[in-house]
C-alpha positions as CSV (number, residue, x, y, z in Angstrom):
1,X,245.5,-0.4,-82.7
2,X,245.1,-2.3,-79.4
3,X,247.8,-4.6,-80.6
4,X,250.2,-2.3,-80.7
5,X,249.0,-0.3,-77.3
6,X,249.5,-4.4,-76.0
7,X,252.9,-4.7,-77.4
8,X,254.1,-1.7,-76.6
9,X,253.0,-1.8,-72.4
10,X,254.5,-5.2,-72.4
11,X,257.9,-3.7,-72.9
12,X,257.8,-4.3,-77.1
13,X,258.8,-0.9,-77.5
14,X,262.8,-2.1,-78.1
15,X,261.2,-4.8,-80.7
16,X,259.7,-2.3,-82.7
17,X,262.8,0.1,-83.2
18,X,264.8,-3.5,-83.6
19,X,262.5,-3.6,-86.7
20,X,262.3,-0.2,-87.5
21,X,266.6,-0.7,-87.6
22,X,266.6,-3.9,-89.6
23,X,264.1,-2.8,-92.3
24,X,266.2,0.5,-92.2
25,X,269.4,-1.6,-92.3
26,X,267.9,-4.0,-95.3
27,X,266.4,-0.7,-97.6
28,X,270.8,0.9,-97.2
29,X,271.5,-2.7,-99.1
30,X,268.9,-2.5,-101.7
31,X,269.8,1.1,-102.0
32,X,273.1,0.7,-102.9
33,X,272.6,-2.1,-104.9
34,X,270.4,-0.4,-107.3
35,X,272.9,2.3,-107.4
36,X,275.9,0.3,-108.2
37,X,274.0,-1.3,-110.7
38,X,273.0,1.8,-112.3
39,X,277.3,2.7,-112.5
40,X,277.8,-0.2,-113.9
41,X,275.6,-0.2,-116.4
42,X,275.6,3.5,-117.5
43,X,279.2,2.7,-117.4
44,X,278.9,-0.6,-119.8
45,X,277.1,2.3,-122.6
46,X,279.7,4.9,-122.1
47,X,282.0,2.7,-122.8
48,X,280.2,1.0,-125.7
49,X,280.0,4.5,-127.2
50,X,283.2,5.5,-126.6
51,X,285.8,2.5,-126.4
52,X,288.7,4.6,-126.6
53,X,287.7,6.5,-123.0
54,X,287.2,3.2,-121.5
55,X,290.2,3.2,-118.8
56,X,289.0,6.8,-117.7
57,X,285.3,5.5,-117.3
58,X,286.2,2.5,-115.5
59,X,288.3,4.4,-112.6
60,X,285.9,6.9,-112.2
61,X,283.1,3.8,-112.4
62,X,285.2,2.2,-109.1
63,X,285.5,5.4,-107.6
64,X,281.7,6.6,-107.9
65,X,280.7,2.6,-106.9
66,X,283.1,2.2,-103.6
67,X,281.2,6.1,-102.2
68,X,277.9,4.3,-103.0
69,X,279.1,1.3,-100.8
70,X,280.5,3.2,-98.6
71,X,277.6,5.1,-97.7
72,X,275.6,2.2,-97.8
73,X,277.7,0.4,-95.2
74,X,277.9,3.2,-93.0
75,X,273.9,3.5,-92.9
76,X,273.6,-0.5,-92.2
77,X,276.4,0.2,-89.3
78,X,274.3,3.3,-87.8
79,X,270.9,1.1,-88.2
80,X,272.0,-1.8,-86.0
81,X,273.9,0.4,-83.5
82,X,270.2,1.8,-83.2
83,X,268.9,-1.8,-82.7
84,X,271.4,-2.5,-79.8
């Protein structure tokens, strides 16, 4: 605990929400990677199941992954605005 009370009175304040925003910034990427991989996979069954819907399931697949990046990049954008 006396580390930190050193870091922070030595002005290591903005370093710790610079980390606070990277590791926020790095946990949006992983996020949406594990989501997009969940589409696509749940996708890659619904289609195995039911080959005939496959041009349906793929749209909506794009559609549902490009909201997941979306929100992802948005939420990497607001965590290193925060570190500036």
């Amino acid at each position: 605990m006396e580390i930190l009370s050193t870091i922070l009175q030595a002005g290591g304040e903005s370093l710790i929400h610079k980390g606070l925003a990277g590791m926020g910034a790095g946990l949006a990427a992983i996020g949406a990677g594990i989501g997009v991989g969940r589409i696509g996979g749940t996708a890659l069954e619904a289609i195995a199941r039911q080959p005939e819907a496959s041009g349906d399931l793929r749209a909506n697949m794009i559609v549902a992954a490009a909201l997941v990046e979306g929100v992802a990049l948005f939420a990497v954008i607001v965590c290193l605005l925060v570190a500036l």
